[in-house]
C-alpha positions as a printed NumPy array, in Angstrom:
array([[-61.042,   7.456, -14.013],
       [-58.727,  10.709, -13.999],
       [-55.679,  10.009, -15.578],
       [-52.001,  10.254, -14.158],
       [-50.685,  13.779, -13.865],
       [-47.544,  14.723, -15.568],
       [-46.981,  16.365, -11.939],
       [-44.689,  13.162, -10.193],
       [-45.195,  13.579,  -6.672],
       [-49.289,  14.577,  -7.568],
       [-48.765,  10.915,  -8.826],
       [-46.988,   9.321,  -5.535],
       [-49.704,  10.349,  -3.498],
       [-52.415,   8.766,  -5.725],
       [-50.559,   5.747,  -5.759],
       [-50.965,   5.789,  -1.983],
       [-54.29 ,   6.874,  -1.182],
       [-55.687,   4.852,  -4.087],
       [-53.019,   1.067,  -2.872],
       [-55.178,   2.136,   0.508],
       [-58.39 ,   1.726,  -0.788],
       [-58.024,  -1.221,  -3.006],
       [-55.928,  -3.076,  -0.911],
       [-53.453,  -3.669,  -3.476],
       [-50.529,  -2.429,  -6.162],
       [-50.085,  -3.331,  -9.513],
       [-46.915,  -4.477, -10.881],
       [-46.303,  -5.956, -14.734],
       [-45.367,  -9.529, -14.569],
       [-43.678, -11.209, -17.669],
       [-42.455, -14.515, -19.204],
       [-39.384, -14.244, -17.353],
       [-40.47 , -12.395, -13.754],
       [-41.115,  -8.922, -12.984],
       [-40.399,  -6.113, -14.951],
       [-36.725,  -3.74 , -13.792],
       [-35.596,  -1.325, -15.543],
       [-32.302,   1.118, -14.887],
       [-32.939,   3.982, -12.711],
       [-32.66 ,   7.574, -13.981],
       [-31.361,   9.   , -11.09 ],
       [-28.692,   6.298,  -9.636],
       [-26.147,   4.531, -11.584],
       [-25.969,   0.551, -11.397],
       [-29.548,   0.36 ,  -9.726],
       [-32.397,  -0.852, -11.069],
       [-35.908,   0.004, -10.643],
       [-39.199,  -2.287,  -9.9  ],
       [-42.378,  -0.004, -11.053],
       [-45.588,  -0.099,  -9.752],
       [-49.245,   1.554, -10.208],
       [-52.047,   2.111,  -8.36 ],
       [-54.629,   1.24 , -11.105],
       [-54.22 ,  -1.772, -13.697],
       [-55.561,   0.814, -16.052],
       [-52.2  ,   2.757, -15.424],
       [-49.885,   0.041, -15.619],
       [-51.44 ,  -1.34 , -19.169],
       [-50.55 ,   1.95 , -21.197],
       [-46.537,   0.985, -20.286],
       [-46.98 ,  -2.356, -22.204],
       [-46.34 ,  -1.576, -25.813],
       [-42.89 ,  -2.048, -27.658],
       [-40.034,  -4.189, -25.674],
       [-42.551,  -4.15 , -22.663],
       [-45.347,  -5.567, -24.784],
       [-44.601,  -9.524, -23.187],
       [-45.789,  -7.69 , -19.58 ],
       [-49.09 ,  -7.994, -18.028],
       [-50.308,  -6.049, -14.826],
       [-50.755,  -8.307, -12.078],
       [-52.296,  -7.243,  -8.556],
       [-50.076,  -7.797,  -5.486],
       [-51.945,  -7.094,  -2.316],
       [-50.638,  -3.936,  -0.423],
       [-50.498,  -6.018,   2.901],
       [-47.762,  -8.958,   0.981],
       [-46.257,  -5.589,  -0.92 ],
       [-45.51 ,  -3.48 ,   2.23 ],
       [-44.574,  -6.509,   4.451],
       [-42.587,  -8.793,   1.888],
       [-41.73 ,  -7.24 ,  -1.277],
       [-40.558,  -3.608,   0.254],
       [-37.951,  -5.591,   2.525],
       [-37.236,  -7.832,  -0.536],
       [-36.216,  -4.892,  -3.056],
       [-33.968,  -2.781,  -0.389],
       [-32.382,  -5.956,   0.177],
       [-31.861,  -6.648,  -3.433],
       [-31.135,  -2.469,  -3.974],
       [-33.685,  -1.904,  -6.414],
       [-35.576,   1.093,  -6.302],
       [-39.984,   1.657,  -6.587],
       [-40.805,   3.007,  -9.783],
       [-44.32 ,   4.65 ,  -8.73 ],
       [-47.164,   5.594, -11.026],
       [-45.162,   5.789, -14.161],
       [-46.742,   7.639, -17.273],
       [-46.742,   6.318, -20.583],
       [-43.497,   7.748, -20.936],
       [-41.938,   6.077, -18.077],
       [-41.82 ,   9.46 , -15.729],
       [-42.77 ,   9.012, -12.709],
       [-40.774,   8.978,  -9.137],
       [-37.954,   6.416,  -8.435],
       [-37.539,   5.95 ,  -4.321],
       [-35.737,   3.418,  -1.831],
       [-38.191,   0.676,  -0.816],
       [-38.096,   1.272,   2.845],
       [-38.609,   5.54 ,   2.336],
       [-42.813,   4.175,   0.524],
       [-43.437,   2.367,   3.759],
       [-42.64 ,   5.044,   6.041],
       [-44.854,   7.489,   3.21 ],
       [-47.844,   4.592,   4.273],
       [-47.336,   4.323,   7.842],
       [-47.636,   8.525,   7.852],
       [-50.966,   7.973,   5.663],
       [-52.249,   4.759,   7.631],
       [-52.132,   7.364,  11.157]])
């Protein structure tokens, strides 16, 4: 498998073509829920990351985010439950992070509308 490109939005669309044909997302699950973090780009938001590979998401587990574990969440529950879920809570998508945590930050609701566009 290729690895992630240190070009973001080269990354976003992987994320989507690749959640389309696995049916799912991987986010890191820990002892205490899923991994946030603070966003980059907006003050007093946090951010919910997600990959399109487990392979992906396991490289971000080392130091203070060694107690997480990817977990799959299928893109059907992510798009219909979890996307509503996080604009209501006002926490951004983290997609396709890199090792070093780079990787676009984007409103919940502003992914689905990227999948509905790839889905016609």
């Amino acid at each position: 498998m290729e690895p992630l490109s240190t070009n973001i939005e080269e990354n976003l669309d992987r994320f989507i073509v690749e959640a389309m044909e696995t049916g799912c997302v991987w986010a890191l699950e820990g002892p205490e829920g899923f991994a946030l973090c603070p966003s980059d780009d907006s003050d007093d938001v946090d951010v919910m990351p997600f990959w399109s590979q487990p392979e992906f998401a396991q490289v971000v587990c080392v130091d203070e985010w060694s107690i997480y574990k990817p977990v799959p969440v299928a893109l059907e529950e992510f798009l219909d439950e979890w996307v509503d879920g996080m604009h209501g809570d006002v926490v951004l998508v983290g997609i396709n992070w890199t090792a070093d945590l780079e990787g676009v930050e984007m409103e919940p609701l502003d992914l689905a509308e990227e999948f509905d566009a790839e889905m016609k």
